[in-house]
C-alpha positions in Angstrom: -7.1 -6.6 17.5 -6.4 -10.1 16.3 -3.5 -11.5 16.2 -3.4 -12.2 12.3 -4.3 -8.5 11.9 -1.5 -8.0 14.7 0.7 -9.8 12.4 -0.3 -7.9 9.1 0.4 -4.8 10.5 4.2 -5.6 11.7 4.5 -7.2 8.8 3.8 -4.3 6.7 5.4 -1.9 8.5 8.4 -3.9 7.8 8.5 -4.1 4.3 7.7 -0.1 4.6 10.9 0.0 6.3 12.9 -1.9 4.0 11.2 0.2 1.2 12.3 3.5 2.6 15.7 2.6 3.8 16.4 1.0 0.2 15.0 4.4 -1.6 16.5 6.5 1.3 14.4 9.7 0.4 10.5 10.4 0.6 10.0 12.7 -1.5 11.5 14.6 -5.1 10.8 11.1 -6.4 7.4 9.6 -8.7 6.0 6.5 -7.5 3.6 4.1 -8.2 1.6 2.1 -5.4 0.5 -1.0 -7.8 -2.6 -2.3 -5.7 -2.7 0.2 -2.9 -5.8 0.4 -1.0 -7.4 2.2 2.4 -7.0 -0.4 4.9 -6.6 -0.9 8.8 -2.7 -1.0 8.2 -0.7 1.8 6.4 -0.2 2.2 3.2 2.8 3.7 1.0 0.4 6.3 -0.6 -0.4 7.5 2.9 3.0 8.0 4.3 4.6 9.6 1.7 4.6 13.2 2.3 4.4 15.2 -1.1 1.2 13.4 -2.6 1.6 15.1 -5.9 3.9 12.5 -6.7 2.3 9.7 -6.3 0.4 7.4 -8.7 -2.0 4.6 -7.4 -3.6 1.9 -9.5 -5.7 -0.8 -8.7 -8.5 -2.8 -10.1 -11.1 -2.1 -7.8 -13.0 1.4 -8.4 -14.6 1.4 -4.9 -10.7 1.6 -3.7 -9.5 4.2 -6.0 -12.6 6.3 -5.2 -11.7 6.0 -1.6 -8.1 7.1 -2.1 -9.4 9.9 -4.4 -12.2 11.4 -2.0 -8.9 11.1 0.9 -6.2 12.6 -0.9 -7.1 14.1 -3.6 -3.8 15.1 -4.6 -2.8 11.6 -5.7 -3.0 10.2 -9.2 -5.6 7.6 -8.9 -6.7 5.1 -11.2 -8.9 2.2 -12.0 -6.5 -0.3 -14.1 -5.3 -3.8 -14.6 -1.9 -4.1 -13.2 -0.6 -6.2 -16.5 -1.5 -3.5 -18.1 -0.5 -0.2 -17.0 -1.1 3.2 -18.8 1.8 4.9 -18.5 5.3 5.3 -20.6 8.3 3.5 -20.6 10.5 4.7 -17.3 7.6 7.3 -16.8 8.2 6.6 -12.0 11.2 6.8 -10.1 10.1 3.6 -8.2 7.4 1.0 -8.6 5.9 -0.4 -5.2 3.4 -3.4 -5.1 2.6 -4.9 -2.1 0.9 -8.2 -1.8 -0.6 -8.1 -5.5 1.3 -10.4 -7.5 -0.5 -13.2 -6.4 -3.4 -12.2 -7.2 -3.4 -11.4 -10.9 -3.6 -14.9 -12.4 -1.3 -17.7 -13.6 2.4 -17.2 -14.1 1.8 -16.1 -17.4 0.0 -12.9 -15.6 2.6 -12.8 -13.0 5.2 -12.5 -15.8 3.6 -9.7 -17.6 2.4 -7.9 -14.4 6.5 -8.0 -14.1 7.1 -6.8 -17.1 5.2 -4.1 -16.5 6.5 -2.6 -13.2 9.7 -3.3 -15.0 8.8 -1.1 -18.3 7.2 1.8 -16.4 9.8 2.1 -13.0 13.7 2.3 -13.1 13.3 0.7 -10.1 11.3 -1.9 -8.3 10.1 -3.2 -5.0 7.5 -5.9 -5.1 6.2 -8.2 -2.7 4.6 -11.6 -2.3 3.9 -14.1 0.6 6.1 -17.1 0.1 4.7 -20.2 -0.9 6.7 -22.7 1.2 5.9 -20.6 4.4 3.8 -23.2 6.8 0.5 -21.2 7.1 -1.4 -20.0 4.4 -2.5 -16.5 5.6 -5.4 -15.6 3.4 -7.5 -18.7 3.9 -5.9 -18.9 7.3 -4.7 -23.1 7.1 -2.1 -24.6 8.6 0.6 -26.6 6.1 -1.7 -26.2 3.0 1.1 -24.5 0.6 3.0 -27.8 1.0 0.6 -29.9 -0.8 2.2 -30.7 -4.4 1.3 -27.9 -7.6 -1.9 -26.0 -6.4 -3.6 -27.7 -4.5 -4.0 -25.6 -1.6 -6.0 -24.3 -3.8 -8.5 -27.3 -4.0 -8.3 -27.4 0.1 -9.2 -24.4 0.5 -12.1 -25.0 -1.5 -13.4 -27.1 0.9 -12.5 -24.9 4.1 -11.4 -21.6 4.3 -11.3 -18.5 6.4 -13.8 -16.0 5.0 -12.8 -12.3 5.5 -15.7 -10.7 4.9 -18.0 -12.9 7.0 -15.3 -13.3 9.9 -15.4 -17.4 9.9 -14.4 -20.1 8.3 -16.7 -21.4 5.6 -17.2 -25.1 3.4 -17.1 -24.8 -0.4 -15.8 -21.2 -1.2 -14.5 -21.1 -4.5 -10.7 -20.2 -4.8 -9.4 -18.7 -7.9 -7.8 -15.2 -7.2 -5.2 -16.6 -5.7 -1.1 -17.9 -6.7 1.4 -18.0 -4.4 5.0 -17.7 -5.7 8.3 -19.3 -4.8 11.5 -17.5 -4.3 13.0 -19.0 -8.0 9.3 -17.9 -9.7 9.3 -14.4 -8.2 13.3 -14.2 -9.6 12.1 -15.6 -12.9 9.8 -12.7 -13.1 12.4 -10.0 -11.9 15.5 -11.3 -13.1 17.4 -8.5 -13.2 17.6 -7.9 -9.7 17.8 -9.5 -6.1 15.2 -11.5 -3.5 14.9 -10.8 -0.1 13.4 -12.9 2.1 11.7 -11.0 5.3 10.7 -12.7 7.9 8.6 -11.5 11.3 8.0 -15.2 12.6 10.4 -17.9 12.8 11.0 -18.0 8.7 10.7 -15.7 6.1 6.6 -15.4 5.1 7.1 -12.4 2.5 9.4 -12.3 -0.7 11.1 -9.2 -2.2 11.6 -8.7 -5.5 13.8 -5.7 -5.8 15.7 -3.7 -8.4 16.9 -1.3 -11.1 17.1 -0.7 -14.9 20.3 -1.0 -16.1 
């Protein structure tokens, strides 16, 4: 195992921690796993134990046919995460691990927000932090410290690629935001932001909360 998959993995089972001790209960509750996806490391929809009661959404309908064909139990569906098809207050508790970066500008980040806000009555969301030294998805050192975006443009030049195993020249970069602590509050402002670190400062930020 690498270590950055090493890494991933207590990293996640971390912030599953948090997420169960804040809920305190696994089950007699409806959740939804914004972004969840079969991977090497666990998932929320895997360890909760009454699957009925579980909702999944993500973009991709290669993942959501792999949750479906595993447990076919959970609610499963192909959807845009600024966008989600269900009624106001519908879940218990909205999850989202590691997407919020992902879905655009902060305009998209905003209404993702609004989403997981409108649908849950409460909220635990995710994101790496932008000022952490090591920019974990293209895998460069210092990078999120350049001013505005322009990790971005670096990593356009050089990045780690994931699929191929190795770092490659002139990958474009465009699925990818990171957020600062005051961003991810802006977003989720009626709650609080954890910072959770594994290393030697906090490389995730957790927006969590409740509908008054």
């Amino acid at each position: 195992m690498s270590l950055f998959n090493r890494f991933s993995q207590i990293s996640r089972k971390r912030k599953l921690e948090t997420f169960f001790e804040l809920v305190k209960q696994k089950n007699a509750i409806k959740v939804l796993d914004v972004g969840g996806a079969i991977e090497n490391s666990s998932q929320l929809f895997e360890l909760f134990p009454d699957k009925n009661n579980i909702s999944v959404i993500n973009i991709s309908e290669e993942d959501i046919q792999a949750i479906s064909k595993a447990y076919p139990e959970v609610d499963a569906r192909v959807g845009d995460a600024c966008n989600l098809p269900w009624p106001d207050k519908y879940f218990d508790i909205v999850y989202s691990n590691a997407v919020i970066e992902h879905v655009g500008d902060l305009g998209r980040q905003q209404k993702m927000a609004s989403e997981i806000i409108r649908v849950g009555k409460r909220w635990f969301v995710t994101t790496p932090n932008r000022w952490y030294p090591f920019e974990f998805h293209m895998r460069l050192p210092f990078v999120t410290w350049l001013p505005f975006h322009g990790y971005l443009k670096f990593g356009s030049l050089i990045c780690f690629n994931h699929v191929k195993r190795k770092y490659v020249f002139g990958q474009k970069i465009d699925h990818l935001r990171l957020m600062t602590a005051n961003e991810l509050r802006m977003c989720f402002p009626c709650g609080r932001i954890i910072k959770q670190r594994v290393t030697f400062m906090p490389e995730t930020l957790i927006a969590i909360g409740e509908k008054v």
